[in-house]
C-alpha positions, 0 to 999 in steps of 0.5 A: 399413620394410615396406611391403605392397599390401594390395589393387589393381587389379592383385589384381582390385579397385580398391584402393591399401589399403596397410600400412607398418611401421616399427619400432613405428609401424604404418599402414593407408593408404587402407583401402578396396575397390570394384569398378567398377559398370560395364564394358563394359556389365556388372556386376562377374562373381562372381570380382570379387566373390571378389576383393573378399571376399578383399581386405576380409578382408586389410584388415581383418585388417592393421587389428588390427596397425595404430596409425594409419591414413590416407585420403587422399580420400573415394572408396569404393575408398579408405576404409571407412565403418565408424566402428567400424573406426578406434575407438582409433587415430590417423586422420589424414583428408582436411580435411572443408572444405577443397577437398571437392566433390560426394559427397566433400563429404557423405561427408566430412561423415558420416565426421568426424561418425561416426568422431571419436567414438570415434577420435583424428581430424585433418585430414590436410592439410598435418599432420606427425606425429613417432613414434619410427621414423618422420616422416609427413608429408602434403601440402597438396590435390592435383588428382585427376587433371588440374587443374580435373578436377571430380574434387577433390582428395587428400592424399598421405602421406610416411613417413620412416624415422627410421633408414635414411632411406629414404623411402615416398611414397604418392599414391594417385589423382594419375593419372600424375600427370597435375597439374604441381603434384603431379609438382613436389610428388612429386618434391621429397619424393624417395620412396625407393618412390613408391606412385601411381595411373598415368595412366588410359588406360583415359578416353583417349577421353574426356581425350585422348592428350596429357594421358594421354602428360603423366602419362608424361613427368611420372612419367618425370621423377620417376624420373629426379630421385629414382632411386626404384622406382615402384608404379604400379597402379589407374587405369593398369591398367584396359586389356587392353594396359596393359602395352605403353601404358605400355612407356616406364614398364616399360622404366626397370626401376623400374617395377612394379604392386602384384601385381609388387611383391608378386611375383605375376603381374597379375590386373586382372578389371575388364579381363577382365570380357567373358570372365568373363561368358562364363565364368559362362555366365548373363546380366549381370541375373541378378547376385545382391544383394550385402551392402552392404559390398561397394561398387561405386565412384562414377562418376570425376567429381565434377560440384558445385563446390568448397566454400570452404575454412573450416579443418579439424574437430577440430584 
């Protein structure tokens, strides 16, 4: 099994687009980039927007190679709106209807609308499907973060190599995890490589030191149970001094970001957005006009209620 960070945090977007091959199965995972509207005051600066370039032309390249893809919830960093980009493959997709709320909702709504006409569309949740290489198995709905968070819910996706055994696990934005439920979830799968958005201590002021050190304690105990290497990336890198927030993590040895898995130094330019400001040597309002497809993500917080479950489209 290959399994290769296309785009991250750590690679200067918000991203965990991620692209696994296992023998002739070959899938994108959460195929989409964004950069954050605003930090510290400011804009995304022009090297983010590079980095954002780059990353989309990466995604989109791997995509050709790509029989199947997977999203696992409806935030901009995690999926591309582009109906055309999943036509002739296997989708496997966030339950429109069920656990969906907000601008979540809408947008799934408008992407099961658009992309199953011309794609082998089905709700991700809970699904499993057989390929000759390999198991994919989805989880039931996950909190986003903390439970009752208002941030909604995700799908996680294990890929199980029929011959080795081993097992990848990729968890997108469960936070730490900072939900009991996803920590007891993630640790029965025993990932042989867990791929997961770290606990985001760049909200501490706002979600408090506890429940930030819970997602620690939590990812801690997956590590200890399954004995697996650990991608952490996304949320947990969007502070300067991330690496010494999280020195319990790194101190395992079996903790790395997408970058280190790679084998590349870290470049979170969201955390240096101050400095890359200063750098261009030109006020924040004179940002040009970006082309659409080069999306600023959503604010963290979903603030409608919850949609009542009715059941998935399409099956």
């Amino acid at each position: 099994m290959n399994i290769v960070p296309l785009a991250a945090d750590s690679l200067g977007v918000r991203s965990m687009a991620t692209y696994v091959e296992c023998g002739e199965t070959r899938l994108l995972i959460d195929p989409g980039a964004a950069l954050g509207a605003s930090r510290f005051g400011l804009p995304p600066a022009e090297a983010e927007w590079e980095a954002l370039r780059r990353a989309n032309d990466r995604i989109a390249a791997y995509a050709e190679r790509a029989g199947w893809i997977f999203v696992s919830h409806y935030h901009d960093e995690h999926y591309r709106h582009d109906p055309a980009f999943y036509a002739g493959r296997g989708v496997l997709a966030k339950d429109p209807q069920r656990m969906v709320s907000g601008v979540q909702a809408e947008r799934a709504r408008q992407f099961w609308l658009e992309t199953e006409k011309g794609a082998r569309l089905d709700s991700a949740d809970g699904r499993c499907v057989e390929t000759p290489d390999c198991i994919l198995t989805c989880s039931p709905p996950l909190p986003h973060g903390a439970e009752l968070s208002g941030q909604g819910y995700l799908v996680a996706l294990t890929v199980t190599d029929r011959r080795s055994g081993r097992r990848f696990v990729h968890a997108s934005d469960v936070q730490g995890p900072l939900s009991p439920v996803a920590a007891a979830y993630l640790a029965r799968e025993r990932p042989s490589v867990l791929y997961l958005s770290g606990p985001p201590a760049y909200l501490e002021h706002r979600i408090g030191h506890a429940l930030v050190e819970q997602g620690v304690e939590h990812l801690l105990r997956i590590i200890d149970r399954a004995g697996c290497r650990v991608i952490m990336d996304h949320h947990a890198v969007r502070i300067s001094n991330f690496r010494d927030r999280f020195r319990r993590l790194w101190d395992t040895g079996q903790v790395v970001t997408a970058a280190g898995y790679l084998g590349l130094a870290d470049t979170p330019l969201e955390t240096q957005r101050r400095a890359l400001w200063g750098a261009q040597r030109k006020p924040a309002g004179a940002l040009p006009r970006r082309p659409a497809e080069r999306r600023l993500a959503e604010p963290e917080l979903e603030r409608r209620p919850f949609r009542k479950a009715k059941g998935g489209l399409g099956r």
